[in-house]
N, CA, C and O atoms as a Tripos MOL2 file, in Angstrom:
@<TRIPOS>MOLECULE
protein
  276   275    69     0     0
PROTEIN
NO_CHARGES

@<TRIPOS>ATOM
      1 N           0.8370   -1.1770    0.0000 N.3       1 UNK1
      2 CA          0.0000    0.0000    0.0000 C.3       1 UNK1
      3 C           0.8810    1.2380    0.0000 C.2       1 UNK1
      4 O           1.9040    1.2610    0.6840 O.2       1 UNK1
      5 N           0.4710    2.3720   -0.8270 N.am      2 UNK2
      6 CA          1.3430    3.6170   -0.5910 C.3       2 UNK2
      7 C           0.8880    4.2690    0.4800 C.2       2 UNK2
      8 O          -0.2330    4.6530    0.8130 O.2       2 UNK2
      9 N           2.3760    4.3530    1.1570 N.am      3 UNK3
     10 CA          2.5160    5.6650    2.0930 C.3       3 UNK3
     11 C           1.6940    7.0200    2.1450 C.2       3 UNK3
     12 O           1.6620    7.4520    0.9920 O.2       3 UNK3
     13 N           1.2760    7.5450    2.6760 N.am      4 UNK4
     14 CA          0.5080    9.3970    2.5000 C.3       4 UNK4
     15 C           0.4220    9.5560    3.8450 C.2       4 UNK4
     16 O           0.4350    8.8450    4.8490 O.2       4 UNK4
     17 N           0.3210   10.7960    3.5400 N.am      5 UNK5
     18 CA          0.6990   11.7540    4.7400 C.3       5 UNK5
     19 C          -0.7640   12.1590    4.9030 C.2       5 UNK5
     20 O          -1.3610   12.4220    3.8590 O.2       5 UNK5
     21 N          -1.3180   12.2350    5.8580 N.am      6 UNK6
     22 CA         -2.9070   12.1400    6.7200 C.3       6 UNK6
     23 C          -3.1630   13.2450    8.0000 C.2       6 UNK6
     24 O          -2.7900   13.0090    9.1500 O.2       6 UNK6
     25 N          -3.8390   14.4440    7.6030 N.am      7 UNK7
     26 CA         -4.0050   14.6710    8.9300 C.3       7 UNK7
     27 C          -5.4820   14.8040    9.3110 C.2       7 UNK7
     28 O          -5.9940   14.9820    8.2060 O.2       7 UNK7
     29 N          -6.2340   14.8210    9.9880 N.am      8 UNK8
     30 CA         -7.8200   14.9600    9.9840 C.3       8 UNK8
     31 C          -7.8840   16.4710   10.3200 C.2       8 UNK8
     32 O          -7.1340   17.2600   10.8950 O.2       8 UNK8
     33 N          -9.3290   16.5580    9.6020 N.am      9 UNK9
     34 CA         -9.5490   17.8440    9.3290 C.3       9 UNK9
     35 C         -10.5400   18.1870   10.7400 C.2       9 UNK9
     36 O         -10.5550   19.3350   11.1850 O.2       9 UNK9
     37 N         -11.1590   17.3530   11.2300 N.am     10 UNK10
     38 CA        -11.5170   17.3930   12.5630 C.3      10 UNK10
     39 C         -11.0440   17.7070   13.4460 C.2      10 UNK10
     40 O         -11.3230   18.7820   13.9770 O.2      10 UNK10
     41 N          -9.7560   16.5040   14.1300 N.am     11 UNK11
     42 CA         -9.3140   16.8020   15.1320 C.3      11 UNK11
     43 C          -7.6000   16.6450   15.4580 C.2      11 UNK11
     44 O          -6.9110   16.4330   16.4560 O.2      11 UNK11
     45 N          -7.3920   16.8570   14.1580 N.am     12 UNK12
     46 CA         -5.9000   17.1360   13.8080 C.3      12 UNK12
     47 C          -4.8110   16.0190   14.3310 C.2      12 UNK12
     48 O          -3.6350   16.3530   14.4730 O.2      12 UNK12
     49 N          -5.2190   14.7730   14.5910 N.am     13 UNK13
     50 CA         -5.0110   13.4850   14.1690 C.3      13 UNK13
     51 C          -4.0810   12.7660   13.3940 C.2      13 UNK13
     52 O          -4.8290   12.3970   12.4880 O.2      13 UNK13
     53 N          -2.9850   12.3140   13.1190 N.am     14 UNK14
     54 CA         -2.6650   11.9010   11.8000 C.3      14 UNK14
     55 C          -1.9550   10.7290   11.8220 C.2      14 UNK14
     56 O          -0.7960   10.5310   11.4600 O.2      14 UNK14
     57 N          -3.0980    9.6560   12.4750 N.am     15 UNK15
     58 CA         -3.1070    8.1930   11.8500 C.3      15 UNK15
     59 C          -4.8920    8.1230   11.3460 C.2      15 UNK15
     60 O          -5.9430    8.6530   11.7050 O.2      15 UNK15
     61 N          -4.4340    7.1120   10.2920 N.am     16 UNK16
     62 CA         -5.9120    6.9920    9.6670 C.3      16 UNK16
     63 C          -5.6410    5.2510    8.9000 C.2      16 UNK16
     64 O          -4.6700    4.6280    8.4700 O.2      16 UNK16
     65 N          -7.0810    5.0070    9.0560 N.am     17 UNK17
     66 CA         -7.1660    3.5180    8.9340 C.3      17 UNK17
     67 C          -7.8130    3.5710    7.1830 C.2      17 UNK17
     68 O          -8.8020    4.2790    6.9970 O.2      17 UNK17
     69 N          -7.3010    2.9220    6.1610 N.am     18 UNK18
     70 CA         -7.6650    2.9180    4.7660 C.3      18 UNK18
     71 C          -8.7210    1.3490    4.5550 C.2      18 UNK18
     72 O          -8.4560    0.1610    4.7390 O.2      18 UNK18
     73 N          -9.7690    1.9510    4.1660 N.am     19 UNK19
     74 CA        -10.8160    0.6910    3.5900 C.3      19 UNK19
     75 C         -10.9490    0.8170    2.0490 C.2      19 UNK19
     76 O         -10.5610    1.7980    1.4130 O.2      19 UNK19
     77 N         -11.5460   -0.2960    1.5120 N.am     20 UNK20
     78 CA        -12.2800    0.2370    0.3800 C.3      20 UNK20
     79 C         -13.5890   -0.3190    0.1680 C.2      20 UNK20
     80 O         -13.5730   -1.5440    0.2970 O.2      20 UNK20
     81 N         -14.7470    0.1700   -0.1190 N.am     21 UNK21
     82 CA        -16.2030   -0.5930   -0.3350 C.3      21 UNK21
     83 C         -16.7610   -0.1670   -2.1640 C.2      21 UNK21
     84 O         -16.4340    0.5390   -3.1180 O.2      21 UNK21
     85 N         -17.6950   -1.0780   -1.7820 N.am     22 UNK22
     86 CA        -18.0470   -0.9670   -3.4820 C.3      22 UNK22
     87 C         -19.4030   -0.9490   -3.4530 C.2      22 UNK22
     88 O         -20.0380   -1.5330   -2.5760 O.2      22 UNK22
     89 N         -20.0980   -0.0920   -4.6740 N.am     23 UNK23
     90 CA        -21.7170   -0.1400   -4.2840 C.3      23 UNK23
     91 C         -22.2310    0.0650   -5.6410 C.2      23 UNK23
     92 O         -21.5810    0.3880   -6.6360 O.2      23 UNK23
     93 N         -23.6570   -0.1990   -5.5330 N.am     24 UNK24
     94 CA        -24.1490   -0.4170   -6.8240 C.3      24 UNK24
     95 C         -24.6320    1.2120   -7.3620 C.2      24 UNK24
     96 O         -24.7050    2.1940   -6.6230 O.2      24 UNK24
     97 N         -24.9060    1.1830   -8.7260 N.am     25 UNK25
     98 CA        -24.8710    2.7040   -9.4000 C.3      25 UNK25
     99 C         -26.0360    2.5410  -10.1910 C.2      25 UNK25
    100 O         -26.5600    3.6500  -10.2910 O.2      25 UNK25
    101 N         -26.4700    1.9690  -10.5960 N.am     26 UNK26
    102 CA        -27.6340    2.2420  -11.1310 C.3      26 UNK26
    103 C         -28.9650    0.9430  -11.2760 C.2      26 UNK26
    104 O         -28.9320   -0.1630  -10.7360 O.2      26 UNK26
    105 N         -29.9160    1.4180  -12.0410 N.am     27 UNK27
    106 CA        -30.9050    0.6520  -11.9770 C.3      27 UNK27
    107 C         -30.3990   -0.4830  -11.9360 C.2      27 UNK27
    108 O         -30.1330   -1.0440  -10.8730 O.2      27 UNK27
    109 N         -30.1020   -1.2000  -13.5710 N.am     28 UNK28
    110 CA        -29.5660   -2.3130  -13.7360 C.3      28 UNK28
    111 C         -28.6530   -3.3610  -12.6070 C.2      28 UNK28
    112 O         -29.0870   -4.4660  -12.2820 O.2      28 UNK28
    113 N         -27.3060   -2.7860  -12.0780 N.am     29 UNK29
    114 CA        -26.7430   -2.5350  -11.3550 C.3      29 UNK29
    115 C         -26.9640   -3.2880  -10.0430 C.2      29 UNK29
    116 O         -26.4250   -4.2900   -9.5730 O.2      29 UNK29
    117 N         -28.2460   -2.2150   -9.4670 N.am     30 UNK30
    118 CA        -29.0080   -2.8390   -8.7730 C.3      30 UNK30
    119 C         -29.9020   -4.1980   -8.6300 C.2      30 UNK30
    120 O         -30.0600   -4.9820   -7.6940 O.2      30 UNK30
    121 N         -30.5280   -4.1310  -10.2390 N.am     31 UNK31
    122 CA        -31.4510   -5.2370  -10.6210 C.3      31 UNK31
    123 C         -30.3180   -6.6690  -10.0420 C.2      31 UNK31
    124 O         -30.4170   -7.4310   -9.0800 O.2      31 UNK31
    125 N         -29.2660   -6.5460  -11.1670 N.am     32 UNK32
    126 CA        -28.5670   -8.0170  -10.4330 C.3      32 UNK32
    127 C         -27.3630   -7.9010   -9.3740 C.2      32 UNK32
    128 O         -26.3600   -8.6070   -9.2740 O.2      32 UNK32
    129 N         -27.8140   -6.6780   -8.5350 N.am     33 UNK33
    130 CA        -26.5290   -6.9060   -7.7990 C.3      33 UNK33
    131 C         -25.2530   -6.9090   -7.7660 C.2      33 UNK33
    132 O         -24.5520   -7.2460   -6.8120 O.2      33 UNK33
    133 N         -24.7750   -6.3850   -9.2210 N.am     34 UNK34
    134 CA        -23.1950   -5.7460   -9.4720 C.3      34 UNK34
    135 C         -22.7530   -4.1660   -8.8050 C.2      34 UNK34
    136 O         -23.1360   -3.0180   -9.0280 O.2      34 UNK34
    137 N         -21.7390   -4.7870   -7.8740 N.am     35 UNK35
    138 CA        -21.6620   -3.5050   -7.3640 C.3      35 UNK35
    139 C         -20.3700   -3.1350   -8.0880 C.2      35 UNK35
    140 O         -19.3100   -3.7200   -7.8640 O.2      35 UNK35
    141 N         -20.5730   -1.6220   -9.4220 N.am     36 UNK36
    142 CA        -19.7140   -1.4140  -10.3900 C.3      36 UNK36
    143 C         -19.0620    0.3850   -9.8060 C.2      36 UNK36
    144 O         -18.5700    1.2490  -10.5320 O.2      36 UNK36
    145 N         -19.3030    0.4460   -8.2980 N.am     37 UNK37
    146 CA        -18.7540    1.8270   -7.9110 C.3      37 UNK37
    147 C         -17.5610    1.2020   -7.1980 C.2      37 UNK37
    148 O         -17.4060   -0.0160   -7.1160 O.2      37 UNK37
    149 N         -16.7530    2.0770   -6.7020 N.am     38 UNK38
    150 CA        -15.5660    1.5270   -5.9610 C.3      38 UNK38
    151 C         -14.9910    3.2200   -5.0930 C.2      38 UNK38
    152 O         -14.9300    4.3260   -5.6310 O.2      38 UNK38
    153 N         -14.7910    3.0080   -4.2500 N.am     39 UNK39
    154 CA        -14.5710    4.2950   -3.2760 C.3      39 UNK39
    155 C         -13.9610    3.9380   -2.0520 C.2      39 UNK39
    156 O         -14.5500    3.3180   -1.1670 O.2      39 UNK39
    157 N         -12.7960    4.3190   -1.9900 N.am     40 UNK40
    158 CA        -11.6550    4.3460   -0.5680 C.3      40 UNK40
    159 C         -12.4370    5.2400    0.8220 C.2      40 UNK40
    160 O         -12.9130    6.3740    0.7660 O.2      40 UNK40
    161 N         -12.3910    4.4920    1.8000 N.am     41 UNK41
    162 CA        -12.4820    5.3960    3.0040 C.3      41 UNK41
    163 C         -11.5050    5.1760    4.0650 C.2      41 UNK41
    164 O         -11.1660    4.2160    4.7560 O.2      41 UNK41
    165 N         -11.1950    6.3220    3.9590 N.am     42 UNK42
    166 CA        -10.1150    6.8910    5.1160 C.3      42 UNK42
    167 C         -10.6090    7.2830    6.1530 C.2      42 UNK42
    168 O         -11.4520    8.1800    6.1770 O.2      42 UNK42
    169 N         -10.2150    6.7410    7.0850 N.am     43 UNK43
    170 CA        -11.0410    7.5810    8.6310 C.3      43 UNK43
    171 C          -9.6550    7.6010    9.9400 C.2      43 UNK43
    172 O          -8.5850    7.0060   10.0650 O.2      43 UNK43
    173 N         -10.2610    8.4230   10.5740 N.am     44 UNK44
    174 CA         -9.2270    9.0300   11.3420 C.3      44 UNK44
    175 C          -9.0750    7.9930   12.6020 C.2      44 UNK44
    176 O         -10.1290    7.7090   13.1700 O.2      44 UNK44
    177 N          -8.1780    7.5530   12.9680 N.am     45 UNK45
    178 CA         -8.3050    6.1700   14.3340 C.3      45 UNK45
    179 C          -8.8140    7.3720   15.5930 C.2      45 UNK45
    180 O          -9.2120    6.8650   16.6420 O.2      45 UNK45
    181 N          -8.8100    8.5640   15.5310 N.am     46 UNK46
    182 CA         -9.1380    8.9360   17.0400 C.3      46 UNK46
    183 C         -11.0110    9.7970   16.6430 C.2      46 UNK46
    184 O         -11.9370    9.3050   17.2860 O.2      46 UNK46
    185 N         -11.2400   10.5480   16.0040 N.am     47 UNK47
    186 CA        -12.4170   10.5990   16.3950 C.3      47 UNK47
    187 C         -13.5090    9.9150   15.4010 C.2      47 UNK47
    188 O         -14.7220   10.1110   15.4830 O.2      47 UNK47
    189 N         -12.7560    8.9340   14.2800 N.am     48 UNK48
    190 CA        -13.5070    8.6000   13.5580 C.3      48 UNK48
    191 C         -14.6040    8.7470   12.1180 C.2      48 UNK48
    192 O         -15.4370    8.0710   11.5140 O.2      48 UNK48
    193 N         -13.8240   10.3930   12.0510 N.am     49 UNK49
    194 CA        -14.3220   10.7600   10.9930 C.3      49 UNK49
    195 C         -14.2540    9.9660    9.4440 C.2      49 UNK49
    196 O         -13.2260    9.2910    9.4950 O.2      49 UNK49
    197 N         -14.8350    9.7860    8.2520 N.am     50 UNK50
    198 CA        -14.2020    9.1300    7.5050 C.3      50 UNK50
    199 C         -14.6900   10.3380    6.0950 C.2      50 UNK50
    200 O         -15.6460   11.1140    6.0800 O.2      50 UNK50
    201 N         -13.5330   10.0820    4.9280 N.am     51 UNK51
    202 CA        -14.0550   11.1190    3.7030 C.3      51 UNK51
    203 C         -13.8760    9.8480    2.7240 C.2      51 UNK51
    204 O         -13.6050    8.7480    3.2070 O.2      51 UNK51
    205 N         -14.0100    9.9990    1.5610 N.am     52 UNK52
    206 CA        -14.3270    9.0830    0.8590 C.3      52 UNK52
    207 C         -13.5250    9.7540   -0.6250 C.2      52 UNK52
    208 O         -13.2240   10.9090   -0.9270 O.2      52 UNK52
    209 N         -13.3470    8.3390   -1.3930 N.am     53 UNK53
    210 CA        -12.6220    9.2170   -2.4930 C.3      53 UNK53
    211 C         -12.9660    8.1900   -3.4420 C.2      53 UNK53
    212 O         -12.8400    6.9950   -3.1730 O.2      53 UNK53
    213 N         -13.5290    8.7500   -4.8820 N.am     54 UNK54
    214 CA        -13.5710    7.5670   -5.8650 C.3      54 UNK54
    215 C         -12.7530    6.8850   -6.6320 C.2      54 UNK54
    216 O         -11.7490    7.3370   -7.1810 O.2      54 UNK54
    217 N         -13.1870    5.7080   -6.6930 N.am     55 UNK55
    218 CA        -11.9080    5.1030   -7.1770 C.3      55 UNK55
    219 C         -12.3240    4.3590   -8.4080 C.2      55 UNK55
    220 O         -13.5490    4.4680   -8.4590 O.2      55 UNK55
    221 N         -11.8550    3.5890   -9.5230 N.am     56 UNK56
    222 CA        -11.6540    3.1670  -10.6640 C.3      56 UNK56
    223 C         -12.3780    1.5450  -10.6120 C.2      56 UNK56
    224 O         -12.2710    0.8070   -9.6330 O.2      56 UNK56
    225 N         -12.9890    1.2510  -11.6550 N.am     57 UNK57
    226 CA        -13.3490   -0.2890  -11.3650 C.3      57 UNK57
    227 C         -12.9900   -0.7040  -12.6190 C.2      57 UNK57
    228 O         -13.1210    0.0710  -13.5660 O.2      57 UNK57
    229 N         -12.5720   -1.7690  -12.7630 N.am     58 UNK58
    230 CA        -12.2670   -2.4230  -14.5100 C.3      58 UNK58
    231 C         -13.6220   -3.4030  -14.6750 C.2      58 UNK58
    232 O         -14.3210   -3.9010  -13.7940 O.2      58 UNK58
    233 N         -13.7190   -3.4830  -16.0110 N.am     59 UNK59
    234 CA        -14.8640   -4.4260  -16.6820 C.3      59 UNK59
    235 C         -14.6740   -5.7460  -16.6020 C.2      59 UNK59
    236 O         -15.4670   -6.5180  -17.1420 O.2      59 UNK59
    237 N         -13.1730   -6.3470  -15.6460 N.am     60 UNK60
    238 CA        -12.9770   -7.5930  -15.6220 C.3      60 UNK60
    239 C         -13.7900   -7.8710  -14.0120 C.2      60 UNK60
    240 O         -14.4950   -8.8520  -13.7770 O.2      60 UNK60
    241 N         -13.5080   -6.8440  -13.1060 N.am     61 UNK61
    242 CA        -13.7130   -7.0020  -12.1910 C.3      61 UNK61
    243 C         -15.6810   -7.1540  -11.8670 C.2      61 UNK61
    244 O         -16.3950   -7.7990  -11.0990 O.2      61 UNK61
    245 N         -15.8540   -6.2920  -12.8040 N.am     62 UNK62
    246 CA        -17.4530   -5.9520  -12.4700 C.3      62 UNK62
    247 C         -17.9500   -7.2340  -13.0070 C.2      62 UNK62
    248 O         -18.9640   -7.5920  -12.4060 O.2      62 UNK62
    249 N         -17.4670   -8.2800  -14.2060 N.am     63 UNK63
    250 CA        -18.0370   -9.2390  -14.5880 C.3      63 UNK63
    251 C         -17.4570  -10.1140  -13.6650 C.2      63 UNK63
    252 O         -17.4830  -11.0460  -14.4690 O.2      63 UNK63
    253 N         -16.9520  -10.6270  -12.6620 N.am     64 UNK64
    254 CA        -16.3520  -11.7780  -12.1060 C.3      64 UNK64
    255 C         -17.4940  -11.2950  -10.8100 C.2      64 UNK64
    256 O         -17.9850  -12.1540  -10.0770 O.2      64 UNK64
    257 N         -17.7320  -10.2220  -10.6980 N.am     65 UNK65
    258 CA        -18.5320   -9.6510   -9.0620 C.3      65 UNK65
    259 C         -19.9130   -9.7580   -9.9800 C.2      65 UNK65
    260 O         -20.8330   -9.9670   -9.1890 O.2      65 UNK65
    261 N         -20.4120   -9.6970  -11.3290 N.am     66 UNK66
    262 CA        -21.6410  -10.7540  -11.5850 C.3      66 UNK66
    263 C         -21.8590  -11.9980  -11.2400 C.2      66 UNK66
    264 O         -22.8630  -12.3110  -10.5990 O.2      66 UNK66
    265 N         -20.6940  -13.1030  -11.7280 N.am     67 UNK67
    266 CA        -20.8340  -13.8700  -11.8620 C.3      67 UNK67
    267 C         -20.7460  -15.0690  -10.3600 C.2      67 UNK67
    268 O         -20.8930  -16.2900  -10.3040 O.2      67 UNK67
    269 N         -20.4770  -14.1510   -9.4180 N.am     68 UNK68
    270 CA        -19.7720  -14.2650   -8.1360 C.3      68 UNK68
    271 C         -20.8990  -14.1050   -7.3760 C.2      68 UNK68
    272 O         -20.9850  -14.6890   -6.2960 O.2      68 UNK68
    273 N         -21.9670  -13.2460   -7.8700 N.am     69 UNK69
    274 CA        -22.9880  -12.3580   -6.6640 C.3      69 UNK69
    275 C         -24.2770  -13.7260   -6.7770 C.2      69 UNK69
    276 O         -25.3070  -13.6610   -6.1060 O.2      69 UNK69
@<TRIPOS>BOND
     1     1     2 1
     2     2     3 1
     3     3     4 2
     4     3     5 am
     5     5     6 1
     6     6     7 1
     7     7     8 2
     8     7     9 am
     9     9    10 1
    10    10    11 1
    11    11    12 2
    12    11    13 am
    13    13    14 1
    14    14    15 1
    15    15    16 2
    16    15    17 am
    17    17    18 1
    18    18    19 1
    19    19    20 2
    20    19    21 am
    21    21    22 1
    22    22    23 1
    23    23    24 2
    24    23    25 am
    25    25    26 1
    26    26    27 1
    27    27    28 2
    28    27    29 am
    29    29    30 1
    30    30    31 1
    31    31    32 2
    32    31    33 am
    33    33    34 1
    34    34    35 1
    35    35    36 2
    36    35    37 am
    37    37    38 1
    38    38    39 1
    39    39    40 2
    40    39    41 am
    41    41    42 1
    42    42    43 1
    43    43    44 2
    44    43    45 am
    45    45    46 1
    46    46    47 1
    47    47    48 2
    48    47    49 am
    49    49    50 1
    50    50    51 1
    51    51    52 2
    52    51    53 am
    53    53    54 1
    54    54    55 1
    55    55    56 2
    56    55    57 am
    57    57    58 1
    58    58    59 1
    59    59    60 2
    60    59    61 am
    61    61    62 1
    62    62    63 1
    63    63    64 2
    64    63    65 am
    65    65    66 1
    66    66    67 1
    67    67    68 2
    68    67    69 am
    69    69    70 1
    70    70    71 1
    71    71    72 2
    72    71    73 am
    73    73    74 1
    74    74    75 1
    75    75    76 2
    76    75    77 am
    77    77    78 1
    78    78    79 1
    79    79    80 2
    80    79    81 am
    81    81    82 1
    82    82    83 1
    83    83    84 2
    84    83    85 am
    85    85    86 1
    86    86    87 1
    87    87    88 2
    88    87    89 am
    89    89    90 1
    90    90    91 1
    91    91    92 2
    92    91    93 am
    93    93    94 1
    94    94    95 1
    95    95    96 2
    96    95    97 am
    97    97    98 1
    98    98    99 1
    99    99   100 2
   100    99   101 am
   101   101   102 1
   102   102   103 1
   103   103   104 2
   104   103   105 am
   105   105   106 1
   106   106   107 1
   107   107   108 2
   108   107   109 am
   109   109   110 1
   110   110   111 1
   111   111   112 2
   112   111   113 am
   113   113   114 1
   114   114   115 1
   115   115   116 2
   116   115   117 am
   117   117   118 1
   118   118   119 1
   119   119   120 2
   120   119   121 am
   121   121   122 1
   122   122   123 1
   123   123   124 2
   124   123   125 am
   125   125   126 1
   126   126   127 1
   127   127   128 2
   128   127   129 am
   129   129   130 1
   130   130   131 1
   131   131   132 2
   132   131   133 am
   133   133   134 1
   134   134   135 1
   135   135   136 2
   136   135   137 am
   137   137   138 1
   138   138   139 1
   139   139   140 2
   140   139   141 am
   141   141   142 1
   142   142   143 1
   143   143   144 2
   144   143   145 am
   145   145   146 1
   146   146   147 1
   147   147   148 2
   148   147   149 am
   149   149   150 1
   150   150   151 1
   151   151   152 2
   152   151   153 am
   153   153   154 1
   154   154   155 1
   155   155   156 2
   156   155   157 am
   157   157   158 1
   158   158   159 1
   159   159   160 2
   160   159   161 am
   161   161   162 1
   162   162   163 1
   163   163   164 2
   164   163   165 am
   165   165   166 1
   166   166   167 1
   167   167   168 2
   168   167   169 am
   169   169   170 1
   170   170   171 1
   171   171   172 2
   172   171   173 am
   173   173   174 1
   174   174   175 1
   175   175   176 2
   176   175   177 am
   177   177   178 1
   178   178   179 1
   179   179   180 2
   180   179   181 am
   181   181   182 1
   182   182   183 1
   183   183   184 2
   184   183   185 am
   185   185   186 1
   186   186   187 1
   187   187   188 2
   188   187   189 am
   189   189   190 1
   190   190   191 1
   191   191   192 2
   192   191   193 am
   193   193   194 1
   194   194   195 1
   195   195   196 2
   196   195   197 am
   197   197   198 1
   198   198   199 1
   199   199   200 2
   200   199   201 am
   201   201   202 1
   202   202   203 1
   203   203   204 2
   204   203   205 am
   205   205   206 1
   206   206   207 1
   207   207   208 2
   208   207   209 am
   209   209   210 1
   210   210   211 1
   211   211   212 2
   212   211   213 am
   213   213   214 1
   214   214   215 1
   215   215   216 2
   216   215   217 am
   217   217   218 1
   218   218   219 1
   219   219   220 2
   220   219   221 am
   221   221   222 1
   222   222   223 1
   223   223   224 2
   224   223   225 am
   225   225   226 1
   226   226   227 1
   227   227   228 2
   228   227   229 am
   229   229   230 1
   230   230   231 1
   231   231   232 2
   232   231   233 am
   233   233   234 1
   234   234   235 1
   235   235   236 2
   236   235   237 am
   237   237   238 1
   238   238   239 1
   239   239   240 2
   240   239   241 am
   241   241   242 1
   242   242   243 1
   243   243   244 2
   244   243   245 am
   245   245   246 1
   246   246   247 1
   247   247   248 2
   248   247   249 am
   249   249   250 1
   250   250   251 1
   251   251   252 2
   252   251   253 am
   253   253   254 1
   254   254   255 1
   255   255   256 2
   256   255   257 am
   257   257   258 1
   258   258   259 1
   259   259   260 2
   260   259   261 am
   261   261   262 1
   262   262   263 1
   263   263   264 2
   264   263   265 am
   265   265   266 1
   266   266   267 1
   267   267   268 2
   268   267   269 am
   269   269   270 1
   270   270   271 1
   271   271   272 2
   272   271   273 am
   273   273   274 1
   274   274   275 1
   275   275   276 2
@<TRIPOS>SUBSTRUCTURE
     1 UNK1         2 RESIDUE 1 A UNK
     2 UNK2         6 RESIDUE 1 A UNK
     3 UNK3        10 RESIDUE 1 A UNK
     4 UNK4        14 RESIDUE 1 A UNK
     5 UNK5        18 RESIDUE 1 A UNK
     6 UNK6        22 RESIDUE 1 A UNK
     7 UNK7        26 RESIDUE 1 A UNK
     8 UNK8        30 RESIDUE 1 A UNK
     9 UNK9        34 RESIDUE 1 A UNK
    10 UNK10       38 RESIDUE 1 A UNK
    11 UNK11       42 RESIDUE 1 A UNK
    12 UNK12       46 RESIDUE 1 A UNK
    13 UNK13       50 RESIDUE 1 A UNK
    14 UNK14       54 RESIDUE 1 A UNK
    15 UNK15       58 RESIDUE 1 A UNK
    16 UNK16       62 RESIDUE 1 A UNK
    17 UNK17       66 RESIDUE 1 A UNK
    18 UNK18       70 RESIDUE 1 A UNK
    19 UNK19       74 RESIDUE 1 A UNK
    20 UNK20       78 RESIDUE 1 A UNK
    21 UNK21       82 RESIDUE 1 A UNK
    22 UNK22       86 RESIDUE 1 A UNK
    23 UNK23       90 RESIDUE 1 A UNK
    24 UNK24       94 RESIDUE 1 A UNK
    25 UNK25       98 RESIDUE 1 A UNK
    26 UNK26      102 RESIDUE 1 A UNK
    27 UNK27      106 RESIDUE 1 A UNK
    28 UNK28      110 RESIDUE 1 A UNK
    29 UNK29      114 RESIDUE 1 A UNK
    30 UNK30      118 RESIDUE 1 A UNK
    31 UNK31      122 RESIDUE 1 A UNK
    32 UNK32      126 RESIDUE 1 A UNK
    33 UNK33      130 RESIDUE 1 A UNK
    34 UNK34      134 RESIDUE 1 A UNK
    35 UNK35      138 RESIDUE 1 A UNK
    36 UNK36      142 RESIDUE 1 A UNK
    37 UNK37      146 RESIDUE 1 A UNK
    38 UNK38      150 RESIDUE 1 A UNK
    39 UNK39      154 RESIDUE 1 A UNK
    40 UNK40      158 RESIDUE 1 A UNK
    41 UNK41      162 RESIDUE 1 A UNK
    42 UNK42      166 RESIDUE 1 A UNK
    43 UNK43      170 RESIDUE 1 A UNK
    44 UNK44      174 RESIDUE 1 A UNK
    45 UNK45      178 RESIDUE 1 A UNK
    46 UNK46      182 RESIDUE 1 A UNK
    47 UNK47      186 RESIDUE 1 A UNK
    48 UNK48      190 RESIDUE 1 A UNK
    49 UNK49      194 RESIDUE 1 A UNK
    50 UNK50      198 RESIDUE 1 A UNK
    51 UNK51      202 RESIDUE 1 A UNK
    52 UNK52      206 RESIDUE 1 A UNK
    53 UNK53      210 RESIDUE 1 A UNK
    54 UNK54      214 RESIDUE 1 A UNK
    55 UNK55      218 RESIDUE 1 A UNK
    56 UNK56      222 RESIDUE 1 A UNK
    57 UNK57      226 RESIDUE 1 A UNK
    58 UNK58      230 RESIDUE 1 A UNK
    59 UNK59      234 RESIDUE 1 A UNK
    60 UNK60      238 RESIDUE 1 A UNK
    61 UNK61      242 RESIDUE 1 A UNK
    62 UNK62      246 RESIDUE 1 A UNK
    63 UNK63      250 RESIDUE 1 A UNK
    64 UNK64      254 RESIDUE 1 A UNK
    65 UNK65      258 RESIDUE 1 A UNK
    66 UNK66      262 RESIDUE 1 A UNK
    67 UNK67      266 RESIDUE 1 A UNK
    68 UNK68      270 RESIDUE 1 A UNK
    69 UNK69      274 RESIDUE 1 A UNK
């Protein structure tokens, strides 16, 4: 994972815990359950804030998370 430099904008903090979740975007999407969004959350280990940042999905991935779901 790369290194970055983190400080929270809350409570001026600067360790932060990195996730990533994925969610569905549209009708279709929804209809079968491909979740084709992808978005990092960063949140701060002391008061917990988290911001979110979008992130990239490939067409290999979204068909294997069809075929998977």
């Amino acid at each position: 994972m790369n290194q970055f430099s983190y400080r929270c904008p809350k409570c001026g903090n600067t360790q932060a815990e990195v996730d990533e979740i994925r969610t569905t975007g549209g009708r279709f999407s929804k209809i079968f359950d491909v979740q084709n969004k992808k978005f990092m959350a960063i949140s701060c280990t002391r008061c917990r804030y988290t911001e979110f940042y979008k992130g990239t999905t490939s067409t290999l991935g979204n068909l294997l998370d069809f075929f998977t779901s």
